[in-house]
C-alpha positions in Angstrom: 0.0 0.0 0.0 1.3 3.4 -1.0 1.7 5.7 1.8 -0.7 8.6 1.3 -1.6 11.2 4.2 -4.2 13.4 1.9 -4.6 15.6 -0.8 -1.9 18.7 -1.4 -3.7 20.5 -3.6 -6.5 20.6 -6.6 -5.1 22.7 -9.8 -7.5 24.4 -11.6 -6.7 25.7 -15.1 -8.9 29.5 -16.4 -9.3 31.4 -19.1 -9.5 34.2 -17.2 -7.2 35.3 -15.2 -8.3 38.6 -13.6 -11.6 36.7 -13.5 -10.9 33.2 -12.0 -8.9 35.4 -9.3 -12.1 38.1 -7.9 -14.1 34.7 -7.8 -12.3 32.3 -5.9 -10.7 35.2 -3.2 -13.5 37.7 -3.5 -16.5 35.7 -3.8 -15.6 32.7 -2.3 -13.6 33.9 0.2 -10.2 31.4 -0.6 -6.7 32.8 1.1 -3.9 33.8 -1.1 -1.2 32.1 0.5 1.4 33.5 -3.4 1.0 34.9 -6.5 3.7 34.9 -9.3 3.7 35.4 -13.2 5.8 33.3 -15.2 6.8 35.4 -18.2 8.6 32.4 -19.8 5.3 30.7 -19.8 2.8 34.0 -19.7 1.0 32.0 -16.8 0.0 33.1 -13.8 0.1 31.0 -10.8 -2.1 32.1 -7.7 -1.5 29.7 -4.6 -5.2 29.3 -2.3 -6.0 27.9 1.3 -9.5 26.9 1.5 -9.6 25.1 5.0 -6.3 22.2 5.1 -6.5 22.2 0.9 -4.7 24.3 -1.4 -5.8 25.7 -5.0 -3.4 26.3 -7.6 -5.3 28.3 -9.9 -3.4 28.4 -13.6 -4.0 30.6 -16.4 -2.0 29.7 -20.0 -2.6 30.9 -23.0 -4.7 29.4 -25.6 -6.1 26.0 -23.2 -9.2 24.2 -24.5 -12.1 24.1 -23.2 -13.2 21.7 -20.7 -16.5 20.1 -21.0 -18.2 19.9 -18.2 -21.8 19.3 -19.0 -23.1 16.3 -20.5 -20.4 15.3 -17.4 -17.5 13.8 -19.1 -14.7 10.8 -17.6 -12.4 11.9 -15.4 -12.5 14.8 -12.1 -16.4 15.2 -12.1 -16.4 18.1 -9.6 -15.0 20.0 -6.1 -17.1 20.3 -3.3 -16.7 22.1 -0.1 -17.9 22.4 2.6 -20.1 24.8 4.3 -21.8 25.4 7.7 -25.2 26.8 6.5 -26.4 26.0 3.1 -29.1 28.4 2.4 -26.3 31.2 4.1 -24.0 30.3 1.4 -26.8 29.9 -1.2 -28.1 33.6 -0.5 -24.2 35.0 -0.8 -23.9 33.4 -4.3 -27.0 34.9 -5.5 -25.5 38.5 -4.2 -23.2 38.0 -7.3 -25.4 36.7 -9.5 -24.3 32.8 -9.0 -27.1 30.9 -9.6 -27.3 27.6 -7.6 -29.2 24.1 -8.1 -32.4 23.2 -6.8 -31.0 22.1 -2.7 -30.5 18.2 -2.7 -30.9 15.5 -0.2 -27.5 13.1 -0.3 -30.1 9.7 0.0 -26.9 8.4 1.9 -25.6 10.4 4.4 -29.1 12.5 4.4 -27.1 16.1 3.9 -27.9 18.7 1.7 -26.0 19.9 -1.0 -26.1 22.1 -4.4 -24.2 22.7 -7.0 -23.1 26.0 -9.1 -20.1 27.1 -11.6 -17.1 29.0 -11.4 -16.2 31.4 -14.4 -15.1 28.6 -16.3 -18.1 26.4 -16.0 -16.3 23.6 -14.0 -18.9 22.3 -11.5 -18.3 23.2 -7.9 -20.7 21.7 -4.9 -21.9 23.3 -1.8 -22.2 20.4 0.9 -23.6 21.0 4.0 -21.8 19.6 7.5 
């Protein structure tokens, strides 16, 4: 068995920059732990905290675009955490973030929702 204590970080690739940046410290509230251009590569790479997980968020020129809807293979979508669903719910909608209908997990009975980042790459809301 590999030896594997958690994850280090999620990467997160926009076509936006100035964008991508307002939504994920701004709106959602993430930490900028660095920030540092790469002219050699005209990418921008902005370090996150978001509880014990960091976000690398990446912008490079000329990327395609991701399809996220039909869902594709692969990474299907991040979710975090929140205290207070419908709180978090109402402080989208103060930017204009539109969420999904609230859900019942038919597992673990929590709620959860989803919305999109600037991108379109499917983030959940789910409830403690």
């Amino acid at each position: 068995m590999i030896n594997i204590s958690g994850i280090h970080h999620v990467a997160i690739i926009c076509s936006d920059y100035a964008i991508s940046k307002r939504f994920y410290t701004e709106i959602l509230g993430f930490e900028i732990i660095s920030e540092v251009y790469r002219s050699e590569r005209e990418s921008y790479k902005l370090d996150l905290k978001v509880g014990d997980i960091q976000i690398e968020l990446f912008s490079f020129p000329g990327t395609p675009l991701r399809v996220s809807r039909p869902e594709a293979q692969g990474l299907r979508h991040l979710a975090f955490s929140t205290e207070n669903i419908e709180l978090a719910i109402s402080e989208l909608a103060e930017y204009d973030i539109e969420t999904e209908p609230i859900r019942i997990d038919e597992i673990t009975g929590k709620r959860f929702t989803f919305f999109s980042d600037p991108d379109n790459l499917p983030l959940e809301l789910y409830e403690k």
